[in-house]
N, C-alpha and C positions, 0 to 999 in steps of 0.2 A: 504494500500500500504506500510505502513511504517511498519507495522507489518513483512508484508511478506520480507522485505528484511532484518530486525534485525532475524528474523525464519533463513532467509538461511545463514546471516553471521555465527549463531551461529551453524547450524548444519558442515557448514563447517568448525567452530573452532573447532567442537567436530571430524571432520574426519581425519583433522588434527594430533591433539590428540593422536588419535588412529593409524593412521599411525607410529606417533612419536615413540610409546613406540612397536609397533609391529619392526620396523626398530632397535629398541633397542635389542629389545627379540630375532633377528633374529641374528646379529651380535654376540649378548651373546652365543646362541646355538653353532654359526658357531666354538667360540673361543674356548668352551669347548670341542665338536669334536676333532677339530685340537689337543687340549693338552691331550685329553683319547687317542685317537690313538695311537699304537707304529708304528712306519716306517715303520716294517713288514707288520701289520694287513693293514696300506694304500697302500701298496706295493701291497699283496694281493687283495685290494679292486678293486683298478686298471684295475689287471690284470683278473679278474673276469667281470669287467665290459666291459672289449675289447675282451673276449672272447664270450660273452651277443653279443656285436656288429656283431664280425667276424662272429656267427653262422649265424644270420638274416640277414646281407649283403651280405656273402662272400666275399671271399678273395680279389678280383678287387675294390671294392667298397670301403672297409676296406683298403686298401693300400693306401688310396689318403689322407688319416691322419695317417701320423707318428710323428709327429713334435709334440712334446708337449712345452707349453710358459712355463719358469721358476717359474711364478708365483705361488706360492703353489707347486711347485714340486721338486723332486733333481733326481739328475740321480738313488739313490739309489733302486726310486719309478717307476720309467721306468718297465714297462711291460714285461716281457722275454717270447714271442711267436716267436717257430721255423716260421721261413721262413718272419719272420718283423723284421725290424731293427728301432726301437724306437729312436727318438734321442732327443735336446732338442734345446729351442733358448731363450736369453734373448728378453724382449719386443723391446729393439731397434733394434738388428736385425730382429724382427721381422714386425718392422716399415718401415723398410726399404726394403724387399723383399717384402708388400705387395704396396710401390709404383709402381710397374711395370705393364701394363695393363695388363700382361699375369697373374696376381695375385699372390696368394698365401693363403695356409688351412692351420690351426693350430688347435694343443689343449688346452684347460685351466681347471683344476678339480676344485673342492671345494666340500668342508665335510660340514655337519654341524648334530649334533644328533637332533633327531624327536620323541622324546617319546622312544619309545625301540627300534628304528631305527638309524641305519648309516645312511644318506641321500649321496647319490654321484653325482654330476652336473656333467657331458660333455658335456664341451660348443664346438662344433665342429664351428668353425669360417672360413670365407671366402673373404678377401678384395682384392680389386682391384682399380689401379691406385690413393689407400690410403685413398680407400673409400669403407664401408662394402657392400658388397655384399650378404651376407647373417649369420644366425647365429643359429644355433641348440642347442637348451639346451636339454639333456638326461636325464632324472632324473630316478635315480635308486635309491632303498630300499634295505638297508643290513642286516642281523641279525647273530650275530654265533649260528651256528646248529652243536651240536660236535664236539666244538673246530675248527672249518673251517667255514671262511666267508661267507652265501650264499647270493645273491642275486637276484632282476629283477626288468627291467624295465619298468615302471610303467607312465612315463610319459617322452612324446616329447614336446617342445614348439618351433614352427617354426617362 
């Protein structure tokens, strides 16, 4: 008995562990992305990744997220697709529109490099009376192909 529970203490100190430094290695990758990128190339990334979107949804669908959060983003990076008008919100407005029970959707991006990959997150978000409602992460894979960013999406987590 005494065995088996020093066995799981320890398996769990080793999972730990590994958590720890994988949480490390994750944040490292994300910081090095962020600083290899120029503005452009994210700029691009973006706008490739919402174009990825708009195809598979359509337009109606696609319209119900324009609002990107500040976080990792500047207006520079904003999207420029005829007929969408992108715009942006800090987190406290953002806080605050999604107190109302009629809700409120946003966006949030994040980089991080994956071997010879861009990795792109669209966390497509939705809360209501300041409580989430639901939350989509989009993960896309980026690579340049002839000096132009190509991408696809490769994974949804609901």
């Amino acid at each position: 008995m005494l065995e088996s529970v020093a066995m799981q203490r320890l398996l769990l100190f080793r999972f730990l562990i590994l958590l720890f430094v994988w949480m490390l290695t994750t944040n490292t990758e994300q910081a090095k992305a962020k600083s290899e990128l120029s503005p452009s190339d994210k700029a691009a990334i973006i706008r490739s990744a919402m174009e990825i979107k708009l195809k598979s949804e359509g337009p109606s669908k696609f319209s119900e997220y324009l609002v990107f959060s500040t976080t990792d983003m500047s207006s520079a990076l904003l999207p420029r697709i005829p007929g969408f008008a992108f715009r942006m919100m800090k987190p406290s407005q953002i806080k605050k529109r999604t107190q109302s029970i009629a809700g409120f959707r946003y966006l949030i991006v994040d980089f991080a490099k994956t071997g010879e990959f861009i990795s792109f997150n669209l966390h497509l978000v939705e809360r209501r009376g300041g409580l989430p409602l639901y939350s989509h992460v989009y993960k896309y894979r980026f690579s340049r192909v002839g000096g132009e960013w190509q991408g696809k999406l490769f994974m949804i987590i609901c």
